[in-house]
N, C-alpha and C positions, 0 to 999 in steps of 0.2 A: 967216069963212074967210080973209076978206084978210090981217086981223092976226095968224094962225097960220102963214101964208106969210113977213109980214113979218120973223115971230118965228125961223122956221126957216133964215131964210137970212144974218140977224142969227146967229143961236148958230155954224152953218156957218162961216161967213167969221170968226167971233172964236176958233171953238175951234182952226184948222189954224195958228193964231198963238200959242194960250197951249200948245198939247202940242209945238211945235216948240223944240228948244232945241239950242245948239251944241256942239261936241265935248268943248269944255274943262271943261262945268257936268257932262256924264256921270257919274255915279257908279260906282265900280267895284260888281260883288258883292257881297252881305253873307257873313256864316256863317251863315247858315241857309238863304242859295238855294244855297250848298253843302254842307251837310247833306241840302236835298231832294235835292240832283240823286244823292246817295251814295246815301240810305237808296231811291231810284227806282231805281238801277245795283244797290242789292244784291236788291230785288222781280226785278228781270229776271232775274239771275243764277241766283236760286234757282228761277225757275219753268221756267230753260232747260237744269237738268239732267233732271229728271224729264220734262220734253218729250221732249229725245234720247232716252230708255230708254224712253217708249213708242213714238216712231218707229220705234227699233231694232226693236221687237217686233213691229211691224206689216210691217215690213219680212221681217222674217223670217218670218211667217206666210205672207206672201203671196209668198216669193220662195224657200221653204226649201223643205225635202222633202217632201211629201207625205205625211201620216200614214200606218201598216200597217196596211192593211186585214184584220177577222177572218175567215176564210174557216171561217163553219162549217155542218156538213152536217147536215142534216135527214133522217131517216128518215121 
């Protein structure tokens, strides 16, 4: 148990040194992390028109006129 402590705080203390790096090593974006972020904008785009047109419809069920009721007589 000791030497898995040892081990854990060894990885800890070496790894916030090897994932940190400076401004200037940054890499810009590739074409294909903008590719996904398009082909993600055009998933939302499409799923947010037919959103509206059933909000709109729910909307209006719940907000619109009241159906005509049939009023019929029994003998």
């Amino acid at each position: 148990m000791k030497k898995l402590q040892w081990i854990l705080i060894a990885l800890l203390t070496y790894a916030g040194q090897a994932l940190a790096s400076s401004a200037e090593s940054q890499a810009q974006p590739g074409l294909l992390i903008w590719i996904f972020c398009t082909f993600g904008a055009l998933i939302l785009a499409t799923q947010l028109i037919p959103g509206m047109l059933l909000l709109g419809a729910a909307f209006k069920g719940l907000f619109g006129a009241a159906p005509a009721t049939r009023n019929s007589s029994r003998s």
